[in-house]
C-alpha positions as CSV (number, residue, x, y, z in Angstrom):
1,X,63.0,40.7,118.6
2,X,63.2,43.5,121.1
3,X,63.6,40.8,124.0
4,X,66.0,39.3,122.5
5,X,68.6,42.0,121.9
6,X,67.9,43.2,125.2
7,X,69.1,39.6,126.6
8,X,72.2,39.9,124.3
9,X,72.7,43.2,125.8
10,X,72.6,41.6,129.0
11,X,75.0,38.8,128.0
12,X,77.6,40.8,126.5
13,X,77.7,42.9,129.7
14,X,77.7,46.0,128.2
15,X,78.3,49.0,130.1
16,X,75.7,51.8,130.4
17,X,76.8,55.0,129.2
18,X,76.0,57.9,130.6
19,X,75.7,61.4,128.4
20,X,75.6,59.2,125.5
21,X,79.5,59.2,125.3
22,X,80.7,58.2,129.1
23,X,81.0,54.8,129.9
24,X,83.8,51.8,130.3
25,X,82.9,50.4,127.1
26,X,86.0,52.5,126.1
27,X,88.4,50.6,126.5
28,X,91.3,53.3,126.3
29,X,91.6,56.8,127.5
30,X,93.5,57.5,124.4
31,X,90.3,57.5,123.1
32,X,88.8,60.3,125.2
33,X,91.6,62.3,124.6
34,X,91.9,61.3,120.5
35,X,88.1,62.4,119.9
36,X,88.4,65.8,122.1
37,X,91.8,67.1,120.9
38,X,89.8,67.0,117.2
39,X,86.2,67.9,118.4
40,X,86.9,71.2,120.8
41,X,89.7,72.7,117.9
42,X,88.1,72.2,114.9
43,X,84.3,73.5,116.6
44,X,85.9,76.8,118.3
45,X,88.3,78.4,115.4
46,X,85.3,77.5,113.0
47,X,83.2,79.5,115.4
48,X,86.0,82.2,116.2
49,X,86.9,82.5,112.6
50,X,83.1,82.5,111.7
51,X,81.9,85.5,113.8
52,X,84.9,87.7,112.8
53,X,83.5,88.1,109.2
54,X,79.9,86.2,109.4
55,X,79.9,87.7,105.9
56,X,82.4,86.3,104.4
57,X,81.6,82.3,102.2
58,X,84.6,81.4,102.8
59,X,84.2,81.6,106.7
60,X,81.2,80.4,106.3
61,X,81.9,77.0,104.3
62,X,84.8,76.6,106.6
63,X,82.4,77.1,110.3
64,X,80.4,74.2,108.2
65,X,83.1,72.1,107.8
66,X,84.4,72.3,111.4
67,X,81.0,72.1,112.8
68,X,80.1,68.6,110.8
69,X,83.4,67.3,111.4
70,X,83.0,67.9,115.1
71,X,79.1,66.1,114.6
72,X,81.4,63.5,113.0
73,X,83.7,62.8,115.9
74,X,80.7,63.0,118.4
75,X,79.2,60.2,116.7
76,X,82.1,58.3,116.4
77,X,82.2,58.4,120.5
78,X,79.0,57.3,121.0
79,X,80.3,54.5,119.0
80,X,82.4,53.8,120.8
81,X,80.8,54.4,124.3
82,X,76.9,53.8,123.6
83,X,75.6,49.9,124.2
84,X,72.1,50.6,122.5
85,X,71.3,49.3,119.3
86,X,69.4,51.6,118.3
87,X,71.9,54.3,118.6
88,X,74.4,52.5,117.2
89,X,73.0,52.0,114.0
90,X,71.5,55.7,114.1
91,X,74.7,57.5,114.5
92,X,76.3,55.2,112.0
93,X,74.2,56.0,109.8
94,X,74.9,59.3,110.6
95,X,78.5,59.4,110.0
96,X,77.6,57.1,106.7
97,X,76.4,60.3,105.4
98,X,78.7,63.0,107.0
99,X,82.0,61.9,106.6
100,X,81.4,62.6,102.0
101,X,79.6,65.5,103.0
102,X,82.8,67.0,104.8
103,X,84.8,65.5,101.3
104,X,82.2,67.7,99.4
105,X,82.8,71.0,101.5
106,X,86.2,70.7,101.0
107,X,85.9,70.7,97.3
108,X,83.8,74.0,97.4
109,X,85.9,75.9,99.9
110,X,89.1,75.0,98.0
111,X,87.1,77.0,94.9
112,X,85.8,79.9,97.0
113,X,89.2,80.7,98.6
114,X,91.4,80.6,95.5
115,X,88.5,82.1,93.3
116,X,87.2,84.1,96.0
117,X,83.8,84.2,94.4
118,X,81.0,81.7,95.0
119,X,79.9,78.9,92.5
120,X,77.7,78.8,90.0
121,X,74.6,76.8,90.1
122,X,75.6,74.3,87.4
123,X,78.5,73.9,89.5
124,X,77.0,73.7,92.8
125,X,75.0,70.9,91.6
126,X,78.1,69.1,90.0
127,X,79.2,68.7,93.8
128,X,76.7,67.5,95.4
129,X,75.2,65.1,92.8
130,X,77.4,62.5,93.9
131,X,75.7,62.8,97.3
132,X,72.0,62.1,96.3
133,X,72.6,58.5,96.6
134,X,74.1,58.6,100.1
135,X,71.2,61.2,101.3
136,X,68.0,58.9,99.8
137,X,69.7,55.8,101.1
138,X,71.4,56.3,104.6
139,X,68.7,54.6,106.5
140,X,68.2,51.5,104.1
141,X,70.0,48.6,104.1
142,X,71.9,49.4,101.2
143,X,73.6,51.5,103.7
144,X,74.1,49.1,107.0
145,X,72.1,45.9,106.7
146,X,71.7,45.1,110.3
147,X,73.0,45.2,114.3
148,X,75.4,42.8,114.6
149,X,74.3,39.9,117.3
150,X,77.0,37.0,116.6
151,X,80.0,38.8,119.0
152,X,79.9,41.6,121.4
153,X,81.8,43.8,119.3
154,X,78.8,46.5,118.9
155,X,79.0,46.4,115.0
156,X,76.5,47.0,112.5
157,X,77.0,45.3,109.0
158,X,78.1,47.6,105.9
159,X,76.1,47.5,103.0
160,X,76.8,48.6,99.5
161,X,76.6,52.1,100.1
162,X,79.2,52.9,102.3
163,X,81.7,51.4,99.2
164,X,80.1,53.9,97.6
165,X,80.9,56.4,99.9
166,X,84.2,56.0,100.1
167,X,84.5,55.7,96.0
168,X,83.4,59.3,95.7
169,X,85.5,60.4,98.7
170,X,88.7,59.5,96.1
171,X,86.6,61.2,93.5
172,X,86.4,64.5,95.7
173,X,89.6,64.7,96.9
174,X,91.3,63.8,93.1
175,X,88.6,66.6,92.0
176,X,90.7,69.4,94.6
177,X,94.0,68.6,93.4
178,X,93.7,68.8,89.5
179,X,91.9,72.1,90.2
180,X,94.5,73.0,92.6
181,X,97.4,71.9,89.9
182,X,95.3,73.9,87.5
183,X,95.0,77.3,89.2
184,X,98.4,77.0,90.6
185,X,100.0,77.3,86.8
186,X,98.1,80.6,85.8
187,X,98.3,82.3,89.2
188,X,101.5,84.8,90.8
189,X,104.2,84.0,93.6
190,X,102.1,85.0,96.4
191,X,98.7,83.1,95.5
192,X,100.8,79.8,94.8
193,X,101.9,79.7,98.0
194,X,98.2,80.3,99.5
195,X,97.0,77.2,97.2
196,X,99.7,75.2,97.9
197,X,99.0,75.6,102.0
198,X,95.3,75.2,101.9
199,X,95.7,72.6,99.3
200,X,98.0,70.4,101.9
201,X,96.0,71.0,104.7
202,X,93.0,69.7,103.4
203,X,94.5,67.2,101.7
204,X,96.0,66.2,105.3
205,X,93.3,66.6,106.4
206,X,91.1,64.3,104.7
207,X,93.2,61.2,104.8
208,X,93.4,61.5,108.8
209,X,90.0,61.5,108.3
210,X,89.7,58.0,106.7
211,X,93.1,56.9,107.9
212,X,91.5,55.9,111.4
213,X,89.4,53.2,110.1
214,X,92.0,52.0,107.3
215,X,94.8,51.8,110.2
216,X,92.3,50.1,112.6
217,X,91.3,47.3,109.9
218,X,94.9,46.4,108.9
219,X,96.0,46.3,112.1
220,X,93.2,45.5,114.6
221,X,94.9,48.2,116.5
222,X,92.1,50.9,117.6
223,X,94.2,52.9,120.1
224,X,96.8,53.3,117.2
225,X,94.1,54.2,114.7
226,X,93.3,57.2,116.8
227,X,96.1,58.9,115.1
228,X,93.9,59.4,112.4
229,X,92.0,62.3,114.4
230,X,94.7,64.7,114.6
231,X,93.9,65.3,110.9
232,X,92.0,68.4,112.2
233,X,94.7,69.9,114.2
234,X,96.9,69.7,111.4
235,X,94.7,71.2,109.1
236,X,94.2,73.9,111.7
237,X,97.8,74.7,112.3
238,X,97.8,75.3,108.4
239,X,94.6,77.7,108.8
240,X,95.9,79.7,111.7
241,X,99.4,80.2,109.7
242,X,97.6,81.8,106.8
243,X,95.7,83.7,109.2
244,X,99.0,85.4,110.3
245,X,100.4,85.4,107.1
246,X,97.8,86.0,104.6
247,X,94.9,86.8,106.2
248,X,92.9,84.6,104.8
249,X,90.1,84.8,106.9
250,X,90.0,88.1,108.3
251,X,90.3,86.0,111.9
252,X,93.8,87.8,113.1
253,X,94.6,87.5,116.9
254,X,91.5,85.9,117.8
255,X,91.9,82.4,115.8
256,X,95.8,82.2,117.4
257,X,93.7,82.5,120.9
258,X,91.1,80.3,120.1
259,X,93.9,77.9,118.9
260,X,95.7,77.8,121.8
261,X,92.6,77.7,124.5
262,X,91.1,74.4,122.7
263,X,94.4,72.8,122.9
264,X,94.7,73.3,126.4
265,X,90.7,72.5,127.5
266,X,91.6,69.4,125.6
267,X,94.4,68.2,127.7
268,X,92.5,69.4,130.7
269,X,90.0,66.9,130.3
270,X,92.8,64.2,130.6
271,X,92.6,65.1,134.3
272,X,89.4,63.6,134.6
273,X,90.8,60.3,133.0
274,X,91.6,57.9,136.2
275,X,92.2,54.2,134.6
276,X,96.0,55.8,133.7
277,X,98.7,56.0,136.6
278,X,100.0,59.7,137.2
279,X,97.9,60.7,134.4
280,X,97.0,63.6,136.4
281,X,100.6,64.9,136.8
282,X,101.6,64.3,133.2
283,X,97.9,66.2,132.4
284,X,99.1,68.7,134.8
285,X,102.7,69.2,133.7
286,X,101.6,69.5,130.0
287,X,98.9,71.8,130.4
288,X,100.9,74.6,132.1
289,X,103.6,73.6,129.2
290,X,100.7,74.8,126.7
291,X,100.0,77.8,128.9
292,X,103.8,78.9,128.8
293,X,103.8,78.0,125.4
294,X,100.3,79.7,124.5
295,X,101.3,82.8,126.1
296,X,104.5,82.7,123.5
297,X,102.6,82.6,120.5
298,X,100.0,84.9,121.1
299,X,102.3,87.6,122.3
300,X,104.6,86.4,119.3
301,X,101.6,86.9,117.1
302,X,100.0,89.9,118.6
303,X,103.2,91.6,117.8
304,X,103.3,90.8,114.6
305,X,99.8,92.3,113.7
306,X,100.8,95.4,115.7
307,X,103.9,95.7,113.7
308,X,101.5,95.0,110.6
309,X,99.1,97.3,111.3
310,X,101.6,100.1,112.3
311,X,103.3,99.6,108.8
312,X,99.6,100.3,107.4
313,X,99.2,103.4,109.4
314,X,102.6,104.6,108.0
315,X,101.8,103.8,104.5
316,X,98.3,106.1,104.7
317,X,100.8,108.5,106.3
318,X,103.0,108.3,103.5
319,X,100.4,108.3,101.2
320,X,99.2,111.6,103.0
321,X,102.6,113.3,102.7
322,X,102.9,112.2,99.3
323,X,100.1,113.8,98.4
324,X,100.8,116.4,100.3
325,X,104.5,116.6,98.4
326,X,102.4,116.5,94.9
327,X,100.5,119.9,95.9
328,X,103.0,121.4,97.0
329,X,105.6,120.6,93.9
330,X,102.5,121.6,91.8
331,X,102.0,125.0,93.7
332,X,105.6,125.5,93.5
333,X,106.0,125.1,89.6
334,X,103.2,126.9,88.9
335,X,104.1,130.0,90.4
336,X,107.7,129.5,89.0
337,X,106.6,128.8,85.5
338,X,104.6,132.4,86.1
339,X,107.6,133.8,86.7
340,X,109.7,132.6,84.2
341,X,106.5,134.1,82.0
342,X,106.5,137.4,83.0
343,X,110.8,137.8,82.9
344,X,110.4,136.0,79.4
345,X,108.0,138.5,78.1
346,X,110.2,141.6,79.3
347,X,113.3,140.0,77.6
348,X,111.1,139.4,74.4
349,X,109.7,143.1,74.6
350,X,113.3,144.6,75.0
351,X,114.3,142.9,71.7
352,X,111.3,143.7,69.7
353,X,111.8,147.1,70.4
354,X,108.5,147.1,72.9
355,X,110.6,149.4,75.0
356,X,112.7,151.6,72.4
357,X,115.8,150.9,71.2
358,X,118.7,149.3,73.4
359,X,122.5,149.4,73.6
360,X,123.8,146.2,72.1
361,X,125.4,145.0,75.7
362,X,121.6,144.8,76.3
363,X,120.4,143.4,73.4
364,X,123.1,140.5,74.3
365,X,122.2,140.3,78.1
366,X,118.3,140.2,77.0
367,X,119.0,137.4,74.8
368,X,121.0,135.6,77.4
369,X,117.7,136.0,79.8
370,X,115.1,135.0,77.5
371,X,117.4,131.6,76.8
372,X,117.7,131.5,80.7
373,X,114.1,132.1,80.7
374,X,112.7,129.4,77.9
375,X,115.2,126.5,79.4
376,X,113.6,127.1,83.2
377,X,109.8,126.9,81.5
378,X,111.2,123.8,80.1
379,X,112.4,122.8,83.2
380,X,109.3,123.0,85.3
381,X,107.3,121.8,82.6
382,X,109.5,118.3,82.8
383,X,108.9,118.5,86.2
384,X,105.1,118.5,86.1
385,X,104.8,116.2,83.7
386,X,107.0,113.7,85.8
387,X,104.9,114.5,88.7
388,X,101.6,113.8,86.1
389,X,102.8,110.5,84.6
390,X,103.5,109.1,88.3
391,X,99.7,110.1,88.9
392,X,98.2,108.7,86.0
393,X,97.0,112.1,85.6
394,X,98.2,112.2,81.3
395,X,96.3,110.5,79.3
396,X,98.0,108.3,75.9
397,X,95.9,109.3,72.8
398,X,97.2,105.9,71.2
399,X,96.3,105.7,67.7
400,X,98.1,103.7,64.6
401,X,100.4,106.1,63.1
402,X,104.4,105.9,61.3
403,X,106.9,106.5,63.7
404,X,109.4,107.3,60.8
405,X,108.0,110.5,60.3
406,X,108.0,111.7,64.1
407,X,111.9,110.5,63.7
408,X,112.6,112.3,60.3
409,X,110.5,115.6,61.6
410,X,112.5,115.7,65.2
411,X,116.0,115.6,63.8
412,X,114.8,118.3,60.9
413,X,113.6,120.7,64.4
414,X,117.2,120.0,65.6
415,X,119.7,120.2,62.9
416,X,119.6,124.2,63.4
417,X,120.6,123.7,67.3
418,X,123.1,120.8,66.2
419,X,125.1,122.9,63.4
420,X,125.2,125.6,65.8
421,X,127.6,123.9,68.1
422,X,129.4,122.7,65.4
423,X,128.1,119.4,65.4
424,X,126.6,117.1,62.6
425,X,123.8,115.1,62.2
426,X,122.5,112.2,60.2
427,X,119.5,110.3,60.2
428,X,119.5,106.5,58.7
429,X,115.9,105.1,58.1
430,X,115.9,101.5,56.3
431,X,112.2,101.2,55.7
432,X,109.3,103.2,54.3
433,X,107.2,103.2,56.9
434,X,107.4,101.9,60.8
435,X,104.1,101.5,61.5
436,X,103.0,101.6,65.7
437,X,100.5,102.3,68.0
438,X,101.2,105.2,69.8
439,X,100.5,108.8,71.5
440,X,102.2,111.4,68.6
441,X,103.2,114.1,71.4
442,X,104.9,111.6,73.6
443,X,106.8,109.9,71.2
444,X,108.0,113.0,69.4
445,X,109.1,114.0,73.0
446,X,110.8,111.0,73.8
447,X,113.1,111.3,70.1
448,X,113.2,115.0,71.4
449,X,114.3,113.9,74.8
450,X,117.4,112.0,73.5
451,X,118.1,114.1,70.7
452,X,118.8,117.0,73.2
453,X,120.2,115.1,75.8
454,X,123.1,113.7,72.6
455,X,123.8,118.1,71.4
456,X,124.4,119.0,75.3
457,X,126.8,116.0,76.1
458,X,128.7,116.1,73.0
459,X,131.3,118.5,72.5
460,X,132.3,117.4,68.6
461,X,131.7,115.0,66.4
462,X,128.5,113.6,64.9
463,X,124.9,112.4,66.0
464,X,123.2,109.7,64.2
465,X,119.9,108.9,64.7
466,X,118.8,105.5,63.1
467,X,115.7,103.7,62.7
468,X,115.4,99.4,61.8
469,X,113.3,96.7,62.1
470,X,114.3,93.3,63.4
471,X,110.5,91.8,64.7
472,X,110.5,95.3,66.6
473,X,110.7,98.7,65.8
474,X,114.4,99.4,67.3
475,X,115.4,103.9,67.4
476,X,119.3,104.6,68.1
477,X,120.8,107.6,69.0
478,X,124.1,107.9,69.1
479,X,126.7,110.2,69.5
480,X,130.6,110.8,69.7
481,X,130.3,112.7,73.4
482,X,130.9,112.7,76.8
483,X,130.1,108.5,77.3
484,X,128.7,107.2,80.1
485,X,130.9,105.6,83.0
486,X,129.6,102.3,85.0
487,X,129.3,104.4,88.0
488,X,126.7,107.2,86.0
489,X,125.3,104.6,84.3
490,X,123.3,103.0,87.7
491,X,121.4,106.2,88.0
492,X,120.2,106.6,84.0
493,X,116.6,106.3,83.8
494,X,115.8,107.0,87.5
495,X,113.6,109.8,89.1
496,X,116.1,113.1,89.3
497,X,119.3,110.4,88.3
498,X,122.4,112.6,87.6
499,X,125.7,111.1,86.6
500,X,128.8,112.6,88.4
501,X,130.4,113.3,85.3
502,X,127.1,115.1,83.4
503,X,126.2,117.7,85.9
504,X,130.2,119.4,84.7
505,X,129.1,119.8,81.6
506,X,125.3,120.4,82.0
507,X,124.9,122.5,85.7
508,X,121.2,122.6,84.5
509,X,120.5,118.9,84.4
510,X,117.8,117.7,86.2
511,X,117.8,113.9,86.1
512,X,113.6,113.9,85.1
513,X,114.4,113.8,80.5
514,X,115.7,109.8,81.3
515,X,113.1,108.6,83.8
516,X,110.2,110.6,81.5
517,X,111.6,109.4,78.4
518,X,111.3,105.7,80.5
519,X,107.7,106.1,81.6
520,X,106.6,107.3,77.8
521,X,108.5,104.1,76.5
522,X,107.2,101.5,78.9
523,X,103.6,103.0,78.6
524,X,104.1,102.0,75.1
525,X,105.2,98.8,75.9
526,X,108.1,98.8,74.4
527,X,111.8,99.4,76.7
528,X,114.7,101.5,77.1
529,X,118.7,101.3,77.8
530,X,121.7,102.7,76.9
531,X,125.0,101.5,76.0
532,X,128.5,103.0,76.1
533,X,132.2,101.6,75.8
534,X,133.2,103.9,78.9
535,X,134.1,107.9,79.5
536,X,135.0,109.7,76.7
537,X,133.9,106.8,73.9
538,X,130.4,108.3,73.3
539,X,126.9,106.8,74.0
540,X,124.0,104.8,72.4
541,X,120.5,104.8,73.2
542,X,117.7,102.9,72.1
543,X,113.8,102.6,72.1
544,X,112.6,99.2,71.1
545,X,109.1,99.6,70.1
546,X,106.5,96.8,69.3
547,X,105.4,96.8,65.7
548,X,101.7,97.1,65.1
């Protein structure tokens, strides 16, 4: 048997190839170049993108993948180069059992990067049962029943298997995109667009990968099936944009540079092609294109991390000087609020009598100072408890309770400070009871906050504060005052927001009663806003609150 495939060696004139994969059994130098522009691409950013974070799976399953699928594309030379039998049918076999291994790798490093946790076991085994078959039966006949010796096309005959093969391969890549679909629906803006690019570039991916042989079969047209191999390239152009722009791999300026020095080591070895005419001019020409255009992109790229990690630097600045800002607004009220204390307690004493009796122009100025006095304590304490709700630093005590009595309680506390402008005030409560989950202190303050802000912005008139239940809890306070013009109205709710019109009437208005009476709300998930037919026509605010 041995002689007599070496005399049909003989006959067919088969050239011997040196290296394994250099020979004129090739009968194209498209070929050559086909199988290299994949092989040296898809090997270096694997390795590049590998030892930046030899940690990390998902480098790691994708350094596997690029490694096999270069194994795959060395085979597939010798295939094409090789004249031994023996070869032949070994490296076939080979690829027999690599090219559902790469489908397989692709389905666990489309989990690993959107999950970005490894498998389970029971999972792990899900992907690679439908391998066993392929593994225990590569080198049977069930995989390639035999060397071809009736034409000199250096074939091997196809057995069952390899159907099988290529059944599970449409299994696989189905499998990644109804788990793509699937996280893709219960995932946020940015991840969506990470699936969907890693999704496509697999997907692309794998069908260059089988499109080579598909193309060739229908068409009997090899050099055009080569098309199929710039699958990796492709899929590689995807990787190295979400290095940039997500950072997928932790690979940064390294992967752009390994990108750009296969391309051009691949074109290089066109130069070494001689069965072309001028192939070493067009070789040339395009090579110093790639370095012109190489040069481009990395410095395009290197600025953009530099411009990246810049605005990173300047954010843990910020964050410094925020900090920083915190302290020193903490310091600050501190040592105001201690002197507001002391004055207050001098004010307090000259009207008890703590110091003997006064004049009544004292007794009137003393007043006036301890009101001064009370409404700056209030002040700084707004302040820091701004600054402390920002920080996370207050804690909600949330606990069931009826948000009809902090309503009912709060207007009682204020009817004293209303009639005493000259103002009136009703309360309308449809229900019994309006039952929430919520912090007692920091709704009372919130009621508080809007009762207040209604007595110092009306001049006459009424307030009424009313409570109703449509689905939610809905508080209104409104009142016959100042109203709110469109202008004004963009800076309600914000940190320190003053309208134009307010600070005539209230010089002592801070903007923090809104934007704390905001946090309280939204903490409670429930929301905010305020309504008004224009200046001079009063204003309406409400708390919607969710019912518990």
């Amino acid at each position: 048997m041995e002689t007599s495939i070496q005399t049909f060696v003989e006959l067919c004139q088969w050239d011997a190839a040196r290296f394994l994969i250099v020979s004129d059994n090739v009968f194209a130098p498209l070929i050559y170049y086909s199988h290299f522009f994949a092989l040296i691409p898809s090997f270096l950013i694997g390795l590049f993108v590998f030892l930046r974070n030899r940690k990390s799976l998902t480098n790691q399953v994708l350094f596997f993948i690029t490694t096999v699928f270069s194994l795959w594309v060395f085979a597939d030379l010798v295939l094409w180069a090789n004249e031994e039998p023996h070869l032949i049918m070994f490296f076939w076999s080979l690829q027999v059992i690599i090219e559902p291994l790469i489908y397989a790798a692709c389905v666990y490093l489309i989990y690993v990067f959107v999950t970005k946790k490894d498998l389970d076991l029971k999972r792990k085994i899900g992907i690679a049962v439908f391998l066993i078959p392929t593994l225990l039966f590569a080198s049977t006949k069930f995989a390639l029943t035999g060397f071809d010796l009736t034409n000199c096309y250096r074939e091997t005959g196809e057995g069952p298997l390899t159907l099988y093969g290529y059944g599970i391969e449409v299994v696989y890549l189905l499998w990644i995109l109804i788990f793509a679909f699937g996280k893709f629906q219960s995932v946020g803006r940015e991840e969506r667009k990470q699936i969907i690019l890693i999704t496509t570039g697999i997907t692309l991916f794998l069908l260059a990968l089988v499109s080579g042989n598909i193309v060739g079969s229908l068409t009997e047209n090899w050099s055009v099936a080569q098309i199929g191999l710039f699958g990796m390239p492709i899929f590689v152009s995807f990787l190295a944009y979400m290095i940039v722009k997500f950072k997928a791999f932790n690979a940064k300026m390294i992967a752009a540079q390994a990108l750009v020095f296969a391309l051009a080591m691949s074109v290089l070895g066109i130069l070494f092609v001689r069965t072309i005419d001028n192939i070493r001019m067009v070789a040339l020409g395009t090579l110093i294109l790639i370095i012109i255009v190489g040069y481009l992109l990395v410095r395009g790229v290197k600025r953009e991390i530099e411009q990246r990690e810049r605005l990173a630097e300047l954010n843990i600045s910020l964050r410094d000087l925020i900090k920083q800002r915190e302290s020193l607004v903490h310091l600050i009220t501190h040592k105001v609020k201690g002197s507001f204390t002391r004055t207050k307690f001098i004010f307090a004493g000259l009207l008890d009598g703590t110091f003997g009796q006064i004049t009544p122009e004292i007794k009137k100025v003393a007043e006036q100072g301890l009101d001064f006095d009370n409404g700056g304590i209030e002040t700084v304490d707004l302040v820091l408890n701004v600054a402390n709700l920002q920080n996370g630093l207050i804690k909600y005590e949330m606990r069931p309770l009826d948000f009809k009595d902090i309503v009912v309680k709060t207007v009682e506390d204020k009817r004293l400070a209303v009639e005493a402008k000259g103002l009136r005030i009703e309360a309308s409560v449809e229900k019994d009871s309006y039952r929430v989950t919520g912090d007692a202190f920091w709704l009372k303050e919130v009621v508080n906050n809007l009762i207040e802000n209604s007595i110092k912005y009306t001049k006459e008139g009424k307030i009424t504060v009313a409570l109703s239940d449509g689905g939610k809890i809905l508080l209104s306070v409104k009142d016959t005052g100042l109203g709110i013009t469109p202008e004004d109205k963009e800076h309600l709710f914000t940190e320190g927001g003053r309208g134009k019109d307010s600070v005539k009437v209230n010089v002592d208005s801070t903007g923090y009663g809104l934007f704390t009476v905001k946090m309280v709300v939204e903490a409670h998930k429930g929301r905010v806003w305020a309504e008004s037919e224009g200046e001079g026509k009063g204003s309406q605010f409400y708390v919607e609150l969710p019912i518990s």
